[in-house]
Structures are given as structure tokens and as C-alpha cells.
KEMAR-95645 format. One record per residue (C-alpha): residue number from 1; x, y, z. Coordinates in Angstrom, 3 decimals. Example, Ala and Ser with C-alpha at 12.3 -4.5 7.8 and 13.67 -1.06 7.14 Angstrom:
% KEMAR-95645
R:1:12.300:-4.500:7.800
R:2:13.670:-1.060:7.140
END
This chain:
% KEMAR-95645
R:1:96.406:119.459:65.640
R:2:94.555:121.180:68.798
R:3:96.710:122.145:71.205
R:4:95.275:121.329:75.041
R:5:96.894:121.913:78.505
R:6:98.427:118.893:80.335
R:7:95.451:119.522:82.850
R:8:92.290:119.032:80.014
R:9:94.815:115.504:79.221
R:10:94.252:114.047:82.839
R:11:90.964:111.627:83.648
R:12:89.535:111.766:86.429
R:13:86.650:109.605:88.252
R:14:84.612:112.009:87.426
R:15:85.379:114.000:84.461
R:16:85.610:110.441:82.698
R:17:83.629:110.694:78.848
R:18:83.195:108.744:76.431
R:19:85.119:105.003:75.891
R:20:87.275:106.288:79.365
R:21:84.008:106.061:81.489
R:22:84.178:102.314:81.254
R:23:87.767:102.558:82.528
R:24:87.502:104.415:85.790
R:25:87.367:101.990:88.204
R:26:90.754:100.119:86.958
R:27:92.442:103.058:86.594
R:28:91.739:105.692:89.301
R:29:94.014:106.345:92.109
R:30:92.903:105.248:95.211
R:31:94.324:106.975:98.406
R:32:93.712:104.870:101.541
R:33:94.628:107.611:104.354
R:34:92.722:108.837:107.736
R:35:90.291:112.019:107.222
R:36:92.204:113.427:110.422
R:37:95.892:113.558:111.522
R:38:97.526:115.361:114.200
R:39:100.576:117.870:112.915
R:40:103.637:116.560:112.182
R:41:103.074:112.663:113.448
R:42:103.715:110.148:110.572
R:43:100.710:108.807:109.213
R:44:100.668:106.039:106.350
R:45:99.420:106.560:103.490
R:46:98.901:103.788:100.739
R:47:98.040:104.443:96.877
R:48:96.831:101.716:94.153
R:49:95.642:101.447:91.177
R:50:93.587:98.683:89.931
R:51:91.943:95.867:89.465
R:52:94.507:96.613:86.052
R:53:95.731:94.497:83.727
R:54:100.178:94.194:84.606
R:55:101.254:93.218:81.475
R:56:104.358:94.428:79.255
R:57:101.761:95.525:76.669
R:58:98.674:96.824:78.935
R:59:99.986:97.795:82.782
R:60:100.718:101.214:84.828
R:61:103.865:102.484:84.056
R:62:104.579:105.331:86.905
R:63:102.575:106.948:89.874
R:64:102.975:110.020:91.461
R:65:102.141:111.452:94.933
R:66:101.875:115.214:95.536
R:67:100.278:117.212:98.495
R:68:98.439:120.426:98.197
R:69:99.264:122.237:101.571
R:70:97.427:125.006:102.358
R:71:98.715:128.398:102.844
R:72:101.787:127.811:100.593
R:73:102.881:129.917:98.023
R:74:104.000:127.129:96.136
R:75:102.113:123.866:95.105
R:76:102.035:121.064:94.798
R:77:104.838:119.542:96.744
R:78:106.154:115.680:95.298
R:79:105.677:112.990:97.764
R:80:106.524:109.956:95.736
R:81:107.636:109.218:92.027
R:82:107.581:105.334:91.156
R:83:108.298:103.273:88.033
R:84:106.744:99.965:87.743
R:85:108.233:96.895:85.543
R:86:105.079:95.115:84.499
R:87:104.698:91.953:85.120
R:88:107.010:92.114:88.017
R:89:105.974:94.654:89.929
R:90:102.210:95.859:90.880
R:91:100.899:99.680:90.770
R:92:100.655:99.934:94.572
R:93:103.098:102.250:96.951
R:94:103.031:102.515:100.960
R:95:104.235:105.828:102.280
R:96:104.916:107.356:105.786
R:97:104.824:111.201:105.986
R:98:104.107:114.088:108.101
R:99:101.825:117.269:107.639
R:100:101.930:120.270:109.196
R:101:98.817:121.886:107.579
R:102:95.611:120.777:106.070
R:103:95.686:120.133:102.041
R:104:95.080:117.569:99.471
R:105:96.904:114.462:98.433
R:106:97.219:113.762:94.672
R:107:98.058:110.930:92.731
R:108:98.474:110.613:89.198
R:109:99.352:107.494:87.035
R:110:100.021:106.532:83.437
R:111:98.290:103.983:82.130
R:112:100.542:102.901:78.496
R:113:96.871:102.310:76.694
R:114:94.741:104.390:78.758
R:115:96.400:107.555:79.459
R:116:96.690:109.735:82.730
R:117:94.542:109.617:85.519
R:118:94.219:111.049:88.956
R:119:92.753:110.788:92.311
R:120:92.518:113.156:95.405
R:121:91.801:112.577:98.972
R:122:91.717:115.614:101.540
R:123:93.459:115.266:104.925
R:124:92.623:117.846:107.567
R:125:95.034:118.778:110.354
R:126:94.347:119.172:113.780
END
């Protein structure tokens, strides 16, 4: 068996191949958030995934949020970790937070047939 980082593991919109290029739309994160905050004022920030099947045998099982902030030593930092119970409850989180520096917001999301995927959105402070 080849053995591959975590990081080679991870789809992306576009790193996509293959039979996961037909999947990226459904399984992407998307981050709805403002180009431009001011520092430390909460912002909200929402993440989805979909249009996805939310069944017990196709659905997303978890998302995480995690911001790259510039200028720190240590990355990334966790925002949000959510389960989801397919059917009852639909890949899509709401979250208020503050930055204090420029950076990136993450999300990544298992999919039980499709694997991981991720999204990025950049937020610039100022």
C-alpha cells in the first residue's frame, strides 16, 4: 500500500481528478463571509455544504472551521467542529467570531462515500 500525507487525501475545488471532478459542486465548502472586517468586531460567518444527498448511507458526517491568522507562529487555529446525524440534521453551521489579523478561513468536511474536502475564503483586516 502507498503511503500519502493527510494533505495529498483532501479534494479540493480545484485539485478535483478523475470520478471526484463530477463531485465538486455538492461537496465543497462554501464560506459565505465579508472580504473586509474591522479588528476584533464579530462578524458572521456561515459554512455549507451541498446541494448533498442527507441520508444514513450517503450524507456529510462532520465539518470543521479553522482560521489561518497571519503572523502566528502557530496555525491553524479551530473555529468550529460539528457532527451531523443524517437525515436529521443538514451540513450547514452559522458562526460569530472576531479577528484581530488578516488570514484564511478553512473548512473541511467528510463526505462517508466521497471523502474529504475543503474550501478557503480570505478575510482581510482593517
Amino acid at each position: 500500500m502507498e503511503k500519502k500525507d493527510l494533505g495529498v487525501l483532501i479534494n479540493t475545488f480545484d485539485n478535483a481528478a478523475g470520478e471526484a471532478l463530477g463531485k465538486r459542486e455538492g461537496h465543497t465548502p462554501k464560506i459565505e463571509a465579508p472580504d473586509k472586517v474591522k479588528a476584533d468586531e464579530g462578524v458572521t460567518i456561515k459554512v455549507s455544504v451541498g446541494p448533498h444527498p442527507n441520508t444514513v448511507e450517503h450524507s456529510i458526517r462532520w465539518l470543521e472551521v479553522y482560521f489561518y491568522e497571519e503572523g502566528r507562529a502557530f496555525n491553524p487555529v479551530v473555529l468550529a467542529k460539528v457532527s451531523f446525524n443524517a437525515p436529521t440534521t443538514d451540513p450547514d453551521i452559522t458562526l460569530k467570531v472576531k479577528f484581530s489579523k488578516s488570514g484564511v478561513i478553512h473548512a473541511l468536511e467528510y463526505c462517508n462515500l466521497h471523502g474529504l474536502w475543503s474550501g478557503k475564503k480570505e478575510i482581510n483586516v482593517g
